[in-house]
C-alpha positions in Angstrom: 22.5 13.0 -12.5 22.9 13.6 -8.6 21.3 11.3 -6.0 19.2 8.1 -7.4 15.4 8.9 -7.6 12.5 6.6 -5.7 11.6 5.3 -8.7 14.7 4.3 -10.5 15.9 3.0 -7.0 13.5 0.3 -6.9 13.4 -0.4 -11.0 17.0 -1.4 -10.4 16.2 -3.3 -6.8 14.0 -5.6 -8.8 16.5 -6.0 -11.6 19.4 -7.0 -9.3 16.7 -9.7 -7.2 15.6 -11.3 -10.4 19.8 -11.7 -11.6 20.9 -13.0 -8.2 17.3 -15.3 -8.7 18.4 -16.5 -12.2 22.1 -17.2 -9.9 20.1 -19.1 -7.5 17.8 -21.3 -9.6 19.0 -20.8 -13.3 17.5 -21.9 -16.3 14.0 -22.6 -14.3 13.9 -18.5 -13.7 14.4 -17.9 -17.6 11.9 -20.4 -18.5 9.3 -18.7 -15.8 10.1 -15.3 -17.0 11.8 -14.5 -20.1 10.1 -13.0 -22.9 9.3 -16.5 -25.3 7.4 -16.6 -28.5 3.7 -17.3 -28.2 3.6 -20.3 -29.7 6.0 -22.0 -27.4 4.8 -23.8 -24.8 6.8 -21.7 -22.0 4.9 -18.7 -23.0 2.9 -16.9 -20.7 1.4 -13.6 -20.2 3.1 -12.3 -17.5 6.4 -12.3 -19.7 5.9 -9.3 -21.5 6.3 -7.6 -18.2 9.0 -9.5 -16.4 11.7 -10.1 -18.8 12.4 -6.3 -18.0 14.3 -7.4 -14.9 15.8 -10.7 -16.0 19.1 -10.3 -18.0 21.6 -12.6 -19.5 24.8 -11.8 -17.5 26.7 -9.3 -15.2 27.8 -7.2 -17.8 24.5 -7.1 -19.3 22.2 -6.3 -15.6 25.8 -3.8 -15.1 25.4 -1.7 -18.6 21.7 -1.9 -18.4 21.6 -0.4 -14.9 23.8 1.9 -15.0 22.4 3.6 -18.1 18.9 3.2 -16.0 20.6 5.6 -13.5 22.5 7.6 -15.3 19.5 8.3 -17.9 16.3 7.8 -15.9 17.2 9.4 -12.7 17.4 13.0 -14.8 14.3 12.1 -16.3 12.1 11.2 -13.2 13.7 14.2 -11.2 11.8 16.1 -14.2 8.9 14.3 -14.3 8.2 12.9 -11.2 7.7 9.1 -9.7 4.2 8.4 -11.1 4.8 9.9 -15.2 8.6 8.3 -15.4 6.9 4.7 -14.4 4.5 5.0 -16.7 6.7 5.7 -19.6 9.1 3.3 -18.5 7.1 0.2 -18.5 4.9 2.1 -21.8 8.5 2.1 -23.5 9.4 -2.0 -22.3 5.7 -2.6 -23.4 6.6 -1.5 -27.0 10.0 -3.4 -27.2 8.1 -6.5 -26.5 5.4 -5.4 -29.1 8.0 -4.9 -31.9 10.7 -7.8 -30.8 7.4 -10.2 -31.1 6.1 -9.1 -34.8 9.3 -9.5 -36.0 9.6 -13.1 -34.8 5.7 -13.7 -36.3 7.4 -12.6 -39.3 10.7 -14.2 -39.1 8.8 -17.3 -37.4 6.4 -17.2 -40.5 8.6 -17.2 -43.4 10.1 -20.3 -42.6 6.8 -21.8 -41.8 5.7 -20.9 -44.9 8.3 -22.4 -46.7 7.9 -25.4 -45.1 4.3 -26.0 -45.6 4.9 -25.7 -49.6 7.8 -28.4 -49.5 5.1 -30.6 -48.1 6.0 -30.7 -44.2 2.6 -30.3 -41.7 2.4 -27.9 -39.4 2.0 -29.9 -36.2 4.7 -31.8 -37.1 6.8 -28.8 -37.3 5.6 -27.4 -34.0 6.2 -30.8 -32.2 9.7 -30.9 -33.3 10.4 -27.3 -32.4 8.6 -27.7 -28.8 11.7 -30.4 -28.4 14.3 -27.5 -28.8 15.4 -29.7 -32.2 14.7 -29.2 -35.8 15.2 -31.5 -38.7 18.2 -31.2 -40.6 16.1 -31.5 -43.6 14.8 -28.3 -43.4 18.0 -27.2 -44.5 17.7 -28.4 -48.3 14.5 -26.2 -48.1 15.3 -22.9 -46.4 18.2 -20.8 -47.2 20.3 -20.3 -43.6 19.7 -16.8 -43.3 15.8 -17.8 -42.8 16.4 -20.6 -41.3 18.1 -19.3 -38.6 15.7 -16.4 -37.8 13.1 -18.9 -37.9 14.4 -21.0 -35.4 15.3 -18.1 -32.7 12.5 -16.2 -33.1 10.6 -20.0 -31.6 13.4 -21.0 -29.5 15.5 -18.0 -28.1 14.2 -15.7 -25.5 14.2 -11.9 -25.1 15.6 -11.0 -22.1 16.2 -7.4 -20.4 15.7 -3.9 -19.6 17.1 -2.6 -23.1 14.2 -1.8 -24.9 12.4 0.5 -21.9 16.2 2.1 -21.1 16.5 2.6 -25.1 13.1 4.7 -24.5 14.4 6.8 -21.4 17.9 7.5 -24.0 15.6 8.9 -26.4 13.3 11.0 -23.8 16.8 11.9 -22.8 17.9 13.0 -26.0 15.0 15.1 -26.7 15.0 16.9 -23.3 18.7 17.6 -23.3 19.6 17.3 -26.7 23.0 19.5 -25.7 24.3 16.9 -22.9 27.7 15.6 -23.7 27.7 12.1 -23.5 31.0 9.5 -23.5 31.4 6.0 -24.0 34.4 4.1 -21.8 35.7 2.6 -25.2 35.3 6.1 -26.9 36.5 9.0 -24.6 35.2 11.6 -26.6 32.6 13.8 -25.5 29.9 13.4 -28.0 26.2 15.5 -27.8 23.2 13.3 -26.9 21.6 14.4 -30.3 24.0 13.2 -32.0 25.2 10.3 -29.9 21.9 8.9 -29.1 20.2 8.8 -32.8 23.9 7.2 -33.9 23.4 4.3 -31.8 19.9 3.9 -32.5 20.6 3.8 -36.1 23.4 0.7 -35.8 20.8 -1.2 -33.9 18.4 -0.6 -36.9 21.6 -1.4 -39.3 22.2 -4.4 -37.2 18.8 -5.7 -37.1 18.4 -5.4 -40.5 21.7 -6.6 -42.0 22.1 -9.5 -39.2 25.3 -8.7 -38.5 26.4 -6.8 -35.1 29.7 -5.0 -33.7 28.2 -5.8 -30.2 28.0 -9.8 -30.6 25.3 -11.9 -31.1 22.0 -12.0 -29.5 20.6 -8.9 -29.3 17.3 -8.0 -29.5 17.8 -5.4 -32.2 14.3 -4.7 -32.7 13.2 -4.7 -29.0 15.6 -1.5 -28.4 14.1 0.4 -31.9 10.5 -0.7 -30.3 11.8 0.8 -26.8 13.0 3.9 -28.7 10.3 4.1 -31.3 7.8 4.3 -28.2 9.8 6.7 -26.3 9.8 9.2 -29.0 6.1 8.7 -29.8 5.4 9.4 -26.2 7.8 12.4 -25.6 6.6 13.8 -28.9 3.3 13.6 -28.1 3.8 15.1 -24.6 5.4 17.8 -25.8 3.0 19.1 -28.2 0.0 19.1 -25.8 2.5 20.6 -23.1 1.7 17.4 -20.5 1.3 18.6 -16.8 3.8 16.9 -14.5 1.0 17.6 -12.1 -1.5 15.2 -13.6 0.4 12.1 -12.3 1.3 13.3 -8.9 
């Protein structure tokens, strides 16, 4: 890993403003600039950009930057300032692609079971917009899909995850060898083993709802990050990129 790179220096700069920010101001900072869904009314554009550096906690801004240094620093000292930005944010990009069809679909499957018991849409959307629902809704909607439906409108994505989750995978294809180790697991584990292992319990997660990290993940933002970060790896790799274009 060695010395901190430009790049990653001031990815994690930005990170640690925007947490002592969120300290400073609170919930204003996570209506400004978390990640919401696009049909609530604190949605705006900029968002899919700067809910990279807005995170829920200190653990959370701790775990995420450290694997920022410990990952990306390797991977801009091989790349260079200019590529390891662009795949960075590329990476975030995706997770907020994926993390957002997956609430239009969660979002839309309790929508549509709405609209057939006989409820209007407007008058669904004015009630969520008040952070409520009606409790009748829960005769209609099993509470699986009920649930989804109401985070996917109401809950935020917040955090670097899903572009770090690409830099992990970039990782893992570039040093596939590199013995990784967990504080909670003090075995030495290789990165292509470790690093498709912990993609596939986000996808087990995300799928089956349940978690052995807690609640409130963004599941499918990390497998967007991921998903990205292998598509662009993979693709640089077989047309044998030139560091030198983006210096």
């Amino acid at each position: 890993m060695g010395r901190i790179t430009e790049a990653v220096k001031h990815i994690l700069i930005v990170n640690v403003l925007f947490f002592i920010g969120t300290q400073l101001i609170g919930d204003q900072m996570y209506q400004w600039f978390s990640l919401w869904f696009p049909q609530n009314q604190n949605f705006q554009l900029w968002q899919v950009v700067t809910h990279m550096f807005m995170h829920g906690g200190f653990m959370h801004i701790l775990f995420n930057m450290y694997a920022l240094w410990a990952f990306g620093t390797p991977m801009e000292q091989m790349w260079g300032r200019n590529k390891f930005l662009f795949f960075y944010f590329s990476a975030g990009l995706g997770a907020a692609l994926i993390h957002t069809l997956v609430n239009y679909y969660h979002f839309n499957n309790g929508m549509q079971a709405l609209l057939e018991a006989g409820f209007q849409q407007s008058d669904i959307l004015s009630v969520l917009v008040e952070g409520k629902y009606n409790t009748s809704w829960e005769n209609i909607i099993p509470p699986d899909i009920l649930q989804n439906f109401l985070d996917a409108f109401m809950r935020p994505a917040v955090g670097a995850s899903g572009a770090i989750y690409g830099v992990l995978v970039a990782f893992g294809m570039m040093f596939p060898n590199a013995e990784l180790m967990l504080l909670f697991f003090p075995v030495p584990v290789k990165a292509k083993y470790f690093i498709p292992g912990l993609i596939a319990l986000d996808l087990f997660s995300g799928l089956s709802g349940s978690s052995i990290f807690g609640g409130g993940i963004a599941h499918f933002a990390h497998l967007g990050g991921a998903l990205f970060g292998f598509i662009m790896v993979w693709y640089w790799k077989r047309s044998q990129f030139k560091n030198n274009r983006w210096d």
